[in-house]
VMD Tcl script that draws the C-alpha trace (Angstrom):
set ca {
  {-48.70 20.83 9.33}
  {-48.25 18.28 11.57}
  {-50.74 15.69 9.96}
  {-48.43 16.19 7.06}
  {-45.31 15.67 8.63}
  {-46.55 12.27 10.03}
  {-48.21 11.09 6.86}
  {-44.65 11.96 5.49}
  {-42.97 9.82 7.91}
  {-45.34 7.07 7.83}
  {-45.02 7.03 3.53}
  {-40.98 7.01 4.42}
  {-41.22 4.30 6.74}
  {-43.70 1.88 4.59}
  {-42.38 2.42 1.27}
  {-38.71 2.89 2.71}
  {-37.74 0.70 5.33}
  {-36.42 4.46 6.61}
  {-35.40 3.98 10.08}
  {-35.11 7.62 11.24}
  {-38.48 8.09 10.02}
  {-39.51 5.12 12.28}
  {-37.37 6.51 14.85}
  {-38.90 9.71 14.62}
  {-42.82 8.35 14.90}
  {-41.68 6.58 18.08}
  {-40.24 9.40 19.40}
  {-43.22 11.68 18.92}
  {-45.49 9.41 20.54}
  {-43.40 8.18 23.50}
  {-44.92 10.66 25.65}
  {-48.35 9.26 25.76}
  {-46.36 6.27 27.13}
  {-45.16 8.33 29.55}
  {-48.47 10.18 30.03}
  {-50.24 6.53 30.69}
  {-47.42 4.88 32.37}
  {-47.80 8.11 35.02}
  {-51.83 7.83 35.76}
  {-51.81 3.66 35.67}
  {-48.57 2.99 38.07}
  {-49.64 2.14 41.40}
  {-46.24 3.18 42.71}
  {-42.78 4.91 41.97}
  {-41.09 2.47 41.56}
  {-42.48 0.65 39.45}
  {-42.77 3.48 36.53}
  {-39.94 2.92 34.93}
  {-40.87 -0.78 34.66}
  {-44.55 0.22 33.13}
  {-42.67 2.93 30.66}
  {-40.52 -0.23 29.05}
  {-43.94 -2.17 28.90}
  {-45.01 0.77 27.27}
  {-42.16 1.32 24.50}
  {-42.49 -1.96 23.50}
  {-46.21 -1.99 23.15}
  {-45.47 1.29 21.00}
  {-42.93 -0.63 19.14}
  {-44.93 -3.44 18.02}
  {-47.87 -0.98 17.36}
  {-45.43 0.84 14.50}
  {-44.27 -1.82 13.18}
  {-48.02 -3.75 13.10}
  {-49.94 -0.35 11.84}
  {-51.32 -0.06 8.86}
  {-52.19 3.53 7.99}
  {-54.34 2.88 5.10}
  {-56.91 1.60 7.07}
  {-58.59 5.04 8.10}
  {-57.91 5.00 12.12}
  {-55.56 7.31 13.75}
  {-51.52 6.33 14.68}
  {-52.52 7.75 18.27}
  {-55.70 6.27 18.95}
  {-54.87 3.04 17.59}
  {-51.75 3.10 20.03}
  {-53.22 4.52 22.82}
  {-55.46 1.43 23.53}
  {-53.03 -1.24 22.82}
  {-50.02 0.66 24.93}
  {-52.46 1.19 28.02}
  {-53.64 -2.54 27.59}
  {-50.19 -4.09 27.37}
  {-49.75 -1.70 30.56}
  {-52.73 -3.57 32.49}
  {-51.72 -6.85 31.03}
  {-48.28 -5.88 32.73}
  {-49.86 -4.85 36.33}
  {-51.98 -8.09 35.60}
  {-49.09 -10.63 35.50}
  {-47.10 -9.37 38.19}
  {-50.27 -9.24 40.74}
  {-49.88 -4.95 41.44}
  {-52.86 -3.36 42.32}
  {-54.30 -1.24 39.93}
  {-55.08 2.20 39.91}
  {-58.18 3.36 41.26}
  {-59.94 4.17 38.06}
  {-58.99 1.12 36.80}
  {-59.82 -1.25 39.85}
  {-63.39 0.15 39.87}
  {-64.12 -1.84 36.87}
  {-62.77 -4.91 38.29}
  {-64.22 -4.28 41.61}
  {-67.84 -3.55 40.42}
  {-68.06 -6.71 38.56}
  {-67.54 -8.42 42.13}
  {-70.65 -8.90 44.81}
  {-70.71 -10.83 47.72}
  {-70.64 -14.71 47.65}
  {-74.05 -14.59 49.90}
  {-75.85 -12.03 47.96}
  {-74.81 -13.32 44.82}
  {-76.15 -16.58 45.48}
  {-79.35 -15.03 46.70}
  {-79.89 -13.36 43.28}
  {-79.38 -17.08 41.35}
  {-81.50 -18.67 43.87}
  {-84.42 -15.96 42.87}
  {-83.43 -15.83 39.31}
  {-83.45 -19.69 38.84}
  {-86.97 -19.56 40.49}
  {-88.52 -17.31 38.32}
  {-89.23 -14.36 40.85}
  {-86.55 -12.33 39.13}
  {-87.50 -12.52 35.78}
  {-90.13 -10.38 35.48}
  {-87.80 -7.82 36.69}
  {-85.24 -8.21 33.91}
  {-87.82 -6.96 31.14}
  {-87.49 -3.59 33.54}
  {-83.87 -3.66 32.68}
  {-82.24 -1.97 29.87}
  {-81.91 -4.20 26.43}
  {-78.31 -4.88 26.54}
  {-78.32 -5.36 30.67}
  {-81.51 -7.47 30.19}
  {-79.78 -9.38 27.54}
  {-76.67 -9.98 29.35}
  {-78.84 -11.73 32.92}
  {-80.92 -13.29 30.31}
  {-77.58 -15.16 28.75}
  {-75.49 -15.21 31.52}
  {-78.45 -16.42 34.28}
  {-81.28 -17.92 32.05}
  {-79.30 -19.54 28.84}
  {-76.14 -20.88 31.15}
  {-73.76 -18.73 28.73}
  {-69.98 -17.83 30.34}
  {-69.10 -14.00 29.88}
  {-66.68 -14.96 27.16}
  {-69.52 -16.50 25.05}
  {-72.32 -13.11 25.83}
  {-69.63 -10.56 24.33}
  {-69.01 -12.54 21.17}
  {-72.56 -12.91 20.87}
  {-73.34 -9.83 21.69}
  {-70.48 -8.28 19.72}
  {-68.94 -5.94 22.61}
  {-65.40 -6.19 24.75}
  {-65.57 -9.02 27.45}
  {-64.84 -5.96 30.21}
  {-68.18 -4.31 28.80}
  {-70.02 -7.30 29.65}
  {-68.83 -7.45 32.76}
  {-69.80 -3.75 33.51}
  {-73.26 -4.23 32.55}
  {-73.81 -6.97 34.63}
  {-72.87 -5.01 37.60}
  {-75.06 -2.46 36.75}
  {-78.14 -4.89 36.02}
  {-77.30 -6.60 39.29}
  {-77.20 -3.06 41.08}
  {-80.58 -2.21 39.65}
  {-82.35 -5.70 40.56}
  {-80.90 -5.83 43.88}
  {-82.49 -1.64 43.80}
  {-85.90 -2.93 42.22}
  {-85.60 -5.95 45.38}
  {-85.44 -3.30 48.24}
  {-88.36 -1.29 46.90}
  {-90.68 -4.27 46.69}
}
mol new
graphics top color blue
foreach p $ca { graphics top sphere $p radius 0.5 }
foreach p [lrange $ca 0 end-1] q [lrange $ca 1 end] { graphics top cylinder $p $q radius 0.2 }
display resetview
């Protein structure tokens, strides 16, 4: 029933201009914006502040949606509310939430051992090592350490999100740097 009613109010909306039924589709998915604002607000007070972030991203996601391409009102929103969210936290410096820092954070190694792992990589002793890795890890050292390629450049290339790049390179450099200690 429900799938009905939206596909009702989405056909009223598109073919209509109808702005209750527009109206109505932001109203039944304004608590997801709630729902994210809640788990990605580092504090209080500034909720209310990520919940306008929010409404907007839903608004522009309404009026931007095209329904007859297949994908879901609610999953299609879902990502580009939470990332206008981060965006937000992003431009006004807040920390983020844990979950969401971990990413960030596990993309970042020391300056010292960092360097270490070029200075081995440039000279060969490493490479033998990345062949252990798994293909898209490998591939990302390879491009990032061997070809000279910025992060922006390996997900294009590689066809994945710039933050998934990112993750597998902390997880290659967390299995060399294991691979390392065991001799």
């Amino acid at each position: 029933m429900e799938d009905k009613e939206m596909e009702q109010l989405w056909s009223d909306y598109r073919r209509f201009g109808c702005e209750e039924a527009r109206a109505e589709i932001l109203s039944r998915h304004s608590r997801m914006v709630a729902a994210l604002a809640a788990r990605l607000s580092p504090s209080r007070e500034l909720l209310p502040d990520l919940y306008q972030e929010g409404m907007v991203a839903l608004i522009k996601c309404v009026d931007q949606f095209d329904p007859d391409r297949g994908v879901k009102f609610s999953s299609y929103a879902f990502h580009r509310v939470r990332g206008a969210m981060i965006n937000f936290l992003v431009r006004n410096e807040f920390r983020f939430p844990r979950t969401v820092e971990e990413e960030r954070i596990s993309c970042i190694l020391e300056e010292r051992e960092l360097e270490e792992l070029e200075r081995r990589l440039e000279e060969g002793e490493i490479r033998a090592l990345l062949e252990r890795l798994p293909p898209k890890e490998g591939e990302v050292m390879r491009s990032w350490y061997v070809l000279g390629m910025d992060p922006k450049q390996i997900a294009e290339r590689l066809g994945v999100a710039l933050s998934y790049v990112y993750r597998l390179r902390a997880k290659a450099l967390a299995a060399l740097r294991r691979m390392l200690e065991e001799g």
